[in-house]
C-alpha distance (Angstrom), angle and dihedral (degrees) to the residues before:
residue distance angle dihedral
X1 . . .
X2 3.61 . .
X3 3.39 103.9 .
X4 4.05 93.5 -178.5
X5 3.35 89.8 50.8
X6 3.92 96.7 54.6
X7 3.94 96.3 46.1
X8 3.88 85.2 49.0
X9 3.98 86.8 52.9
X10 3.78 93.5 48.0
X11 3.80 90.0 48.6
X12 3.76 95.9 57.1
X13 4.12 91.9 44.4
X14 4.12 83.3 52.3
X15 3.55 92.7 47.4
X16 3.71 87.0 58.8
X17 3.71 87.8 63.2
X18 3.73 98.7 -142.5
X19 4.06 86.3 128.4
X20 3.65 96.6 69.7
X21 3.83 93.1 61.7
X22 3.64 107.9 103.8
X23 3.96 91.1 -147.2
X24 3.89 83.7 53.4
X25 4.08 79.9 57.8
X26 3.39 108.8 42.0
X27 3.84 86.5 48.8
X28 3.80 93.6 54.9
X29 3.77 89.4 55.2
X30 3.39 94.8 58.3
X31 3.62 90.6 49.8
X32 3.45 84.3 57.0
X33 3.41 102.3 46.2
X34 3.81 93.6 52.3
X35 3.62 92.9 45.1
X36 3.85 84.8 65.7
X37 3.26 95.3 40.2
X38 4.28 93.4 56.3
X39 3.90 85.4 45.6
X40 3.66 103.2 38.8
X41 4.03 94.6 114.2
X42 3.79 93.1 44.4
X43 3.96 94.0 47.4
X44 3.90 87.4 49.7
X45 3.80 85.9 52.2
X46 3.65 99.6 48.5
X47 4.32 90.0 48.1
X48 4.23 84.2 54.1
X49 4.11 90.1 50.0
X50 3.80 90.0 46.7
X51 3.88 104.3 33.3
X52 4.01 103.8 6.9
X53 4.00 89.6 -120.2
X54 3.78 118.3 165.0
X55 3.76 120.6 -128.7
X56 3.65 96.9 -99.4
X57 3.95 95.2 53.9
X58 3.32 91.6 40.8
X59 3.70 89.3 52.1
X60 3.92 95.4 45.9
X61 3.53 102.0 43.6
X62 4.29 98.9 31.1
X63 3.65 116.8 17.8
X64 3.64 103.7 26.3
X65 3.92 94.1 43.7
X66 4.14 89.1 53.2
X67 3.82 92.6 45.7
X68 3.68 92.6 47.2
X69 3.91 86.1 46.8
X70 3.79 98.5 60.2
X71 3.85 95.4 39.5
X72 4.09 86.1 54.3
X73 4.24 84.1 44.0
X74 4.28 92.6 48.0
X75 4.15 89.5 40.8
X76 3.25 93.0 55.4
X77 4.41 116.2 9.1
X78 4.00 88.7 107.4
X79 3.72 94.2 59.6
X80 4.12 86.9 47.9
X81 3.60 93.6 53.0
X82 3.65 101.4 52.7
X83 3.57 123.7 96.1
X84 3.12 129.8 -103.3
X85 3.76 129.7 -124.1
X86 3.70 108.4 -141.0
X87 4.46 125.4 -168.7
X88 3.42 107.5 -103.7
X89 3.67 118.1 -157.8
X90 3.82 127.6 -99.4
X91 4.19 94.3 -113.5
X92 3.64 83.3 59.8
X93 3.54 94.1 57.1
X94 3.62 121.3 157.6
X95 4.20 88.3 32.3
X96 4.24 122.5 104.5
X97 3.83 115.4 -151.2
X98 3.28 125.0 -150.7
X99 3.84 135.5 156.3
X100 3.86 117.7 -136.3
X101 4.01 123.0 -152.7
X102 3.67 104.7 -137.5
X103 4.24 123.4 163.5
X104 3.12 123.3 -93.3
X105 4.10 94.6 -134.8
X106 3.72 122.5 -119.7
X107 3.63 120.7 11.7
X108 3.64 130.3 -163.7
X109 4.07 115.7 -148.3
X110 3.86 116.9 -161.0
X111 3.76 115.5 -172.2
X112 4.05 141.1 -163.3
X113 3.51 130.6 -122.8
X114 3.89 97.4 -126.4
X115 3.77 105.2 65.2
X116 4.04 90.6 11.9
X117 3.20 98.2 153.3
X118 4.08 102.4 46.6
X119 3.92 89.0 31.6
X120 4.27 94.4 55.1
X121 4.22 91.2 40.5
X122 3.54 92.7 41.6
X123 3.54 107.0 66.2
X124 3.86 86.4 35.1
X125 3.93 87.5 63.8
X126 3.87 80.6 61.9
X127 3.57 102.3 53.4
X128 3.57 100.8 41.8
X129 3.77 86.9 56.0
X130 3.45 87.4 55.9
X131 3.46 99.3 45.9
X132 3.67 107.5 -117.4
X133 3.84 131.2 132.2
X134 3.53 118.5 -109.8
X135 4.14 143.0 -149.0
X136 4.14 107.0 -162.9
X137 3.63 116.4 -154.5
X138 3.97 116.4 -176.8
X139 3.41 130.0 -167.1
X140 3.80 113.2 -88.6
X141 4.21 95.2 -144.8
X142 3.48 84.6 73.8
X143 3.84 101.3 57.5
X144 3.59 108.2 158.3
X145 3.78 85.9 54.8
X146 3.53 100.5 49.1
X147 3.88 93.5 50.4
X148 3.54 90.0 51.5
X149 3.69 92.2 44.0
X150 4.07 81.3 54.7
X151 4.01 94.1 56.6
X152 3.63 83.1 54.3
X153 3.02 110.7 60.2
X154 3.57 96.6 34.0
X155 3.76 88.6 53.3
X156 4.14 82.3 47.8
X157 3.48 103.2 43.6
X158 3.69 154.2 20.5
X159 3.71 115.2 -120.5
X160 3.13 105.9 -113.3
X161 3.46 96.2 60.1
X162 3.98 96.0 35.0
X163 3.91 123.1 11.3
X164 3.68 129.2 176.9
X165 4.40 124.7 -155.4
X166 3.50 121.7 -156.7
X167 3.49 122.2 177.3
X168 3.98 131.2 83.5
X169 3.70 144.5 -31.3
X170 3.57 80.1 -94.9
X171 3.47 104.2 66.3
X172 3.86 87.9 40.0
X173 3.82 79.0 72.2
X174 3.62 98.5 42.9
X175 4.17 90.7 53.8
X176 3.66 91.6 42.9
X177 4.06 86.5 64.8
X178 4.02 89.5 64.3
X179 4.28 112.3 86.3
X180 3.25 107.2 -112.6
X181 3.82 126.0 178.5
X182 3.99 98.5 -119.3
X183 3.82 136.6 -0.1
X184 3.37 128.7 -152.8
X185 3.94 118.7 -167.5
X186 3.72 126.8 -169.8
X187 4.37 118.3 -178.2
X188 3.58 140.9 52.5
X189 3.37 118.1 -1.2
X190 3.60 91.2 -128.5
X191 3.55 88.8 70.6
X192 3.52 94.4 44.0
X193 3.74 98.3 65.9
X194 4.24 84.1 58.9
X195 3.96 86.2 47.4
X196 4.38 87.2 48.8
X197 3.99 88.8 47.2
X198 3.30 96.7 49.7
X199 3.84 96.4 43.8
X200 3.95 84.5 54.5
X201 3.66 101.8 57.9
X202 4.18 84.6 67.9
X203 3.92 89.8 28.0
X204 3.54 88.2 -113.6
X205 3.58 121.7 175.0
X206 4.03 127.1 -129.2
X207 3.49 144.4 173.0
X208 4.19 108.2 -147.2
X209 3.65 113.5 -154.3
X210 3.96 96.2 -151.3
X211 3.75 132.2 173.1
X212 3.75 136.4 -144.3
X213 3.94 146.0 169.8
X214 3.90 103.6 -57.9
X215 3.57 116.6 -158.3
X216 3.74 117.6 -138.6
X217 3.87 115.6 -160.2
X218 4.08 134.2 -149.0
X219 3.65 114.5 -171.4
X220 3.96 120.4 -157.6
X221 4.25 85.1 -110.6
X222 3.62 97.1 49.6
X223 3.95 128.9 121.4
X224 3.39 91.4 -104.5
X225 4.21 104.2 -171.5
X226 3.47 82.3 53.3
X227 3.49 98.2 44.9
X228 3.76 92.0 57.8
X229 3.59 91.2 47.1
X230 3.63 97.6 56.9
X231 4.02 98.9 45.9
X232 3.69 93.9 43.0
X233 4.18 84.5 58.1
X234 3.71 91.6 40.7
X235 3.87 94.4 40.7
X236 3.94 96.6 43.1
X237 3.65 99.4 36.4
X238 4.09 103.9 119.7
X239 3.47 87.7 6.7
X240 3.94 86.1 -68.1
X241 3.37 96.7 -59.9
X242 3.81 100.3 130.6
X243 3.78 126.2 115.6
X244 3.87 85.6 -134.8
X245 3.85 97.5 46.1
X246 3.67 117.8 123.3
X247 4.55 105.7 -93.6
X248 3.47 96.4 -167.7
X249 4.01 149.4 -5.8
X250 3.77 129.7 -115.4
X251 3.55 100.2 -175.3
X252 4.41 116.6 176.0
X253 4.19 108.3 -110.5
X254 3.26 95.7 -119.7
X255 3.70 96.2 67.1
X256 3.71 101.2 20.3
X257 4.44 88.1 111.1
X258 3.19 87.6 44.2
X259 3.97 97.1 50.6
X260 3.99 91.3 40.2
X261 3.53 94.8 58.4
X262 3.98 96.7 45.4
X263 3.77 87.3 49.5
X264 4.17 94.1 51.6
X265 3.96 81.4 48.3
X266 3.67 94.9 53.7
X267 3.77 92.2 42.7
X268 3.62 85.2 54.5
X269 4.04 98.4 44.5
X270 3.94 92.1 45.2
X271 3.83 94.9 40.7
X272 3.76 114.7 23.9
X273 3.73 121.1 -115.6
X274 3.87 89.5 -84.0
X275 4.04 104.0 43.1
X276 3.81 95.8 -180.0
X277 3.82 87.5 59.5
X278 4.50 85.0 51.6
X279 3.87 109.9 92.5
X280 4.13 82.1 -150.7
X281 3.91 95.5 65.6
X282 4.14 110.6 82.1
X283 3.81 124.3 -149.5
X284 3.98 133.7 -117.2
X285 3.88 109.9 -84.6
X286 3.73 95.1 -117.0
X287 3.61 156.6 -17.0
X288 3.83 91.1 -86.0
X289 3.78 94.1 57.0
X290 3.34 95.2 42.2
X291 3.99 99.0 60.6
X292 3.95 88.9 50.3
X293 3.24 86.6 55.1
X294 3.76 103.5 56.5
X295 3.20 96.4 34.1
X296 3.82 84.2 73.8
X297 3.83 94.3 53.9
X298 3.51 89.0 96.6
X299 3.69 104.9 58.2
X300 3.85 98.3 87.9
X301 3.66 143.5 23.1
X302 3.99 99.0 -77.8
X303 4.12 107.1 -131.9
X304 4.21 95.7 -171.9
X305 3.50 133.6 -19.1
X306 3.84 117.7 27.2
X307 3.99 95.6 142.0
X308 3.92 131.2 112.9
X309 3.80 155.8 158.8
X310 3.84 122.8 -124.9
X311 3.89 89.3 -161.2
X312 3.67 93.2 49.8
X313 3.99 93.8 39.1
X314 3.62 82.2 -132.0
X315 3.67 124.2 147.9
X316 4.00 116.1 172.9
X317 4.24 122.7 -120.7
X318 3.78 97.9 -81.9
X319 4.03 125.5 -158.6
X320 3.83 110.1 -176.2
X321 3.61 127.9 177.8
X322 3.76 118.5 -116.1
X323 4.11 99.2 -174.2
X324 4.02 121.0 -130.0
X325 3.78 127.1 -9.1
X326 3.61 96.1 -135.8
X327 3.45 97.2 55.9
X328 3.65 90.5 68.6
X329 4.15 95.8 -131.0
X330 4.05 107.5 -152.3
X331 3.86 118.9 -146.5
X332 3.58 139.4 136.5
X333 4.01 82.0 -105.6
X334 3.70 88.8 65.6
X335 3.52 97.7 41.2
X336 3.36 113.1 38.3
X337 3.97 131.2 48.3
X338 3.92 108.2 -93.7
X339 4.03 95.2 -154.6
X340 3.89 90.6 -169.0
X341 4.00 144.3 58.2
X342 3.98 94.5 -59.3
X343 3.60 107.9 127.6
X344 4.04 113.8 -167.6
X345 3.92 115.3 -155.7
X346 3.69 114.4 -151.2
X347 4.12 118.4 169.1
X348 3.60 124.3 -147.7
X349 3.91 131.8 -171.8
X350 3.94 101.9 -160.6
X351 3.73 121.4 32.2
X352 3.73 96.0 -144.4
X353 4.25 78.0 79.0
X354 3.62 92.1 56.9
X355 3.96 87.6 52.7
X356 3.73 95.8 45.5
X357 4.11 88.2 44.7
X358 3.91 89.6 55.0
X359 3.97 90.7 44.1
X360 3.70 95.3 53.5
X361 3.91 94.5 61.0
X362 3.93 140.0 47.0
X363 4.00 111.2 -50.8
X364 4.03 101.8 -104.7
X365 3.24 127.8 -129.1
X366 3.57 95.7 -126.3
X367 4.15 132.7 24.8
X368 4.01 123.1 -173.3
X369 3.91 119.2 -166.5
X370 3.93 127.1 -172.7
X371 3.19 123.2 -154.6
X372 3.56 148.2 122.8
X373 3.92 101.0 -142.2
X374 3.91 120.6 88.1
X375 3.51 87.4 -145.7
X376 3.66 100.1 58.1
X377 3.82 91.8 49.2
X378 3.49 98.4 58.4
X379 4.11 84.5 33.8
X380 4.01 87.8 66.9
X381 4.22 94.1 29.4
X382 4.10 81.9 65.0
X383 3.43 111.4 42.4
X384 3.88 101.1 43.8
X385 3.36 125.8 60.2
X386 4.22 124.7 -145.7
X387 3.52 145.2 137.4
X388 4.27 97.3 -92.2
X389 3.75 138.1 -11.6
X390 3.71 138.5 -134.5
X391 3.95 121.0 -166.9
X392 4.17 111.6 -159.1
X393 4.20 86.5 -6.3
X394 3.64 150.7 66.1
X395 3.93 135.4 -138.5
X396 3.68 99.5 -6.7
X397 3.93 95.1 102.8
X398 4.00 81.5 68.6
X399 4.04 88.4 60.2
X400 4.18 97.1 53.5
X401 4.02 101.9 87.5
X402 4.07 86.0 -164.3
X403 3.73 80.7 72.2
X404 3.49 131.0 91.6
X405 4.15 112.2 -128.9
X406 3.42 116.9 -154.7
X407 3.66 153.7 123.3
X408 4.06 130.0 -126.5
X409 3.66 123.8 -151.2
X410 4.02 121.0 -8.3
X411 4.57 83.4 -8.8
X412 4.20 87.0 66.9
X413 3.63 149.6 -71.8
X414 4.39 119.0 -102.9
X415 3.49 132.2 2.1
X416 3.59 140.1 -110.7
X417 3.81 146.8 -178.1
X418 3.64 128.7 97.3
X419 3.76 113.3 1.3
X420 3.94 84.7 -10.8
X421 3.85 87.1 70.0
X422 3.64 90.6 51.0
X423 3.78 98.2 55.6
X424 3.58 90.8 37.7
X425 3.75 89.9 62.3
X426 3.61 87.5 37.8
X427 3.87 139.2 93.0
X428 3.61 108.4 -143.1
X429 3.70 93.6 -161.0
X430 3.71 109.9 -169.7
X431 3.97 118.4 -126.2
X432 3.69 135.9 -163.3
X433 4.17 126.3 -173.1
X434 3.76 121.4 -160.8
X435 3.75 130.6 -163.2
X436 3.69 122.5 -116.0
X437 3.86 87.4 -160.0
X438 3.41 91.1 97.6
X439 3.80 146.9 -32.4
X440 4.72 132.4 -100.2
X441 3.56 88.4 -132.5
X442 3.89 81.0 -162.7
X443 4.03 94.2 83.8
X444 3.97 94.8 54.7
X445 3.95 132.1 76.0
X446 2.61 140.7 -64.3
X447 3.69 92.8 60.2
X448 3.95 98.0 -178.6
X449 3.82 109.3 155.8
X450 4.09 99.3 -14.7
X451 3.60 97.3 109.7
X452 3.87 91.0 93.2
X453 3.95 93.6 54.4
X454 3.38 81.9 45.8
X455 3.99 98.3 51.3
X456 3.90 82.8 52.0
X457 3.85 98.5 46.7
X458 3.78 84.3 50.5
C-alpha cells in the first residue's frame, strides 16, 4: 500500500471540512455501531482463534465495552463539542473567552494484540468524536481479528475518511514515517519509545498507552475471600494478558497462609481443577510468548499451577512464592512484566515497605490496595504515585468511561475514554472576542503613570 498516497487522500477529504459536522459524527457512530452489531458472532470467533476467549469474556471485556462506548459518545458528543465560555478577567474588559474544540486532523491508531479488538475501536470512538480522519493499524499476532477488523471498516467507511493496515511490524514502521496530525500507541513500552521518536521528527503529538508491573496489595485487615476473588478475576482475565492485570502480590505475613489458600480456592471455583479442560480459560497469543513465559517458572517456589502445553499454548494459573519483602528477592518475575497468569507472592510486615518498594521502580499503570480501614486507603492513594487506583478490586476502573485511563511516567502519557477520548483527539484552541464599541485606553502607549490602575485592575 501506498501509505503517502492514503494520508494525502485523507488530507484533501479533511480539508473539505465535512468531518467537523457533528451530524457527519453522530452518523459515523452509528455506522459503527451497526457494523458490530452485523459482525458480532464473527468478531467473537476471530478473539477465540487468536486468544481462546469464550463468548462471555469476549463480550464483557471487547464487544460490550465498545458498544457501551459509542452509546455514551452519541448520548452525550453534542454537549462535548460545544464551546465553552470561560471568565475573563476584569483588565480585559470588554473581551469574551471561550475555548473551541476543533480536530486535530489525521490521526494514526496503532493497536495490541491482547484486547485487539476493544484497544483498535476504542481510541477510534475518540477521534471520530472529534472529528479527525483516521489510519487503523492492528496488531498482526492477532490475525483473525485484524482481518475482521478490516471488513469492518471497509464495510463502515470509505478510506479516505477511515483506513485500516494490516500487515507486519514492518510496515508499522514504514506508516509511522508519514506526518500525521496525532498518534496514538497502545503495547510494550519498548515499542513505544520507536512510536515517540518517530512522532518527534514531525513534532507530532501522542498519547502511549503503556503497561508495567502493577502491584496488587493484601493488608492483614482485609476481606480476604473477597480479596482472592477479585485478583484471581483481574489476574486471570485473558489469561493475564492485560496491561492493567495485577504483576505481583504483596500480601501482610500474618495473613499470607491464609490469603494463599483462598486464592488456590478461587482459582479452583472460577476455573475448575483442570483449566485447560474449561472453555472459559483463554490461551497465550503465541509460541513466542509462551516460551518467555515458562522460562520464568523457575524463579520461585511454585505454590499451584506451574503446568502447560506448547501445542495448546496453554500454561495453567500459577501462584509461586517469592519469600520476604524486605529481603529484596531479584528475579525476572520482579523485574520484568509477566503478561500472563504468573502470580508472584511476596510478604511484607509493615506497609511503609510496600510504599517504598513501589517508589523505587517505574510508576505503574495500575495499583490495587485491600483494606478495610479508610485511613489506609487514602494512606497508600497519597504516597504512591500511578496511572489509576482500585481500593478492595482490580481492573474495573478501566470499564467506567467517566474515567480518565492513562498511564504516568514509563506506564504512558494522556488519557482517554469517554469524554477523555474526545479531548484527546481534540484541539482545544483557546478564543478571545473583543468589542469594537469602544477601546481600555489603559493597554496602549503612552503608558505614563498607569501602572497603579493597572496594579489594581490586576
Amino acid at each position: 500500500m501506498n501509505y503517502s498516497e492514503l494520508v494525502r487522500l485523507q488530507r484533501e477529504f479533511y480539508t473539505e471540512h465535512i468531518t467537523r459536522e457533528i451530524p457527519f459524527r453522530l452518523c459515523a457512530l452509528d455506522r459503527l455501531e451497526e457494523g458490530i452489531k452485523t459482525h458480532e458472532q464473527e468478531i467473537t470467533e476471530a478473539l477465540k482463534k487468536d486468544l481462546g476467549k469464550s463468548p462471555f469474556e469476549s463480550y464483557l471485556s471487547e464487544i460490550g465495552l465498545i458498544l457501551n462506548e459509542i452509546r455514551y459518545a452519541k448520548r452525550n458528543l453534542k454537549e462535548w463539542a460545544k464551546d465553552k465560555h470561560i471568565y475573563t478577567p476584569l483588565f480585559l474588559i470588554g473581551s469574551r473567552s471561550t475555548i473551541h474544540y476543533e480536530p486535530r486532523g489525521i490521526a494514526l491508531i496503532i493497536a495490541p494484540w491482547n484486547y485487539p479488538f476493544q484497544l483498535c475501536l476504542s481510541p477510534l470512538i475518540g477521534s471520530i468524536c472529534a472529528g479527525n480522519c483516521s489510519v487503523l493499524k492492528p496488531s498482526p499476532d492477532s490475525p483473525h481479528v485484524s482481518h475482521i477488523l478490516s471488513v469492518l471498516i471497509s464495510e463502515c467507511f470509505e478510506p479516505e475518511y477511515i483506513a485500516l493496515i494490516n500487515g507486519s511490524n514492518e510496515e508499522t514502521g514504514k506508516v509511522l514515517q508519514e506526518k500525521f496530525d496525532y498518534i496514538f500507541y497502545t503495547g510494550g513500552m519498548e515499542y513505544g519509545r520507536q512510536v515517540l521518536t518517530a512522532a518527534s521528527r514531525h513534532l507530532t503529538p501522542v498519547t502511549l498507552e503503556l503497561g508495567g508491573k502493577s502491584p496488587c496489595i493484601v493488608d492483614k485487615d482485609a476481606d480476604i475471600p473477597k480479596a482472592a476473588r477479585r485478583i484471581v478475576w483481574g489476574k486471570l482475565l485473558n489469561c493475564g494478558q492485560t496491561c492493567v492485570a495485577p504483576d505481583y502480590l504483596l500480601v501482610h505475613e500474618s495473613v499470607k497462609d491464609k490469603v494463599t489458600e483462598f486464592l488456590k480456592k478461587e482459582i479452583i471455583r472460577q476455573y475448575s481443577e483442570d483449566p485447560r479442560l474449561n472453555p472459559d480459560y483463554p490461551r497465550i497469543i503465541n509460541e513466542r510468548h509462551f516460551n518467555r513465559l515458562v522460562s520464568m517458572l523457575n524463579n520461585g517456589n511454585i505454590l499451584f499451577g506451574g503446568t502447560y502445553d506448547k501445542k495448546d499454548l496453554y500454561i495453567s494459573p500459577t501462584l509461586i512464592e517469592m519469600g520476604k519483602l524486605e529481603e529484596k528477592p531479584d528475579s525476572p518475575l520482579l523485574s520484568e512484566e509477566i503478561f500472563g497468569p504468573v502470580l508472584p507472592i511476596l510478604s511484607f510486615s509493615d506497609i511503609d515497605d510496600c510504599v517504598e518498594y513501589i517508589n523505587e521502580r517505574d510508576k505503574p499503570l495500575a495499583l490495587y490496595y485491600f483494606t478495610s480501614g479508610k485511613n489506609n486507603a487514602r494512606y497508600m492513594i497519597q504516597h504512591t504515585t500511578s496511572g489509576g487506583v482500585c481500593i478492595n478490586d482490580t481492573v474495573s476502573h478501566v470499564a467506567n468511561n467517566r474515567l480518565p485511563f492513562g498511564g504516568i511516567g514509563n506506564s504512558g502519557m494522556g488519557a482517554y475514554h469517554g469524554r477523555y477520548s474526545f479531548e484527546t483527539f481534540s484541539h482545544a484552541r483557546s478564543i478571545v472576542t473583543t468589542t469594537n464599541l469602544y477601546n481600555i485606553g489603559m493597554k496602549f502607549a503612552p503608558y505614563n503613570k498607569k501602572i497603579k490602575w493597572l496594579k489594581k485592575l490586576m
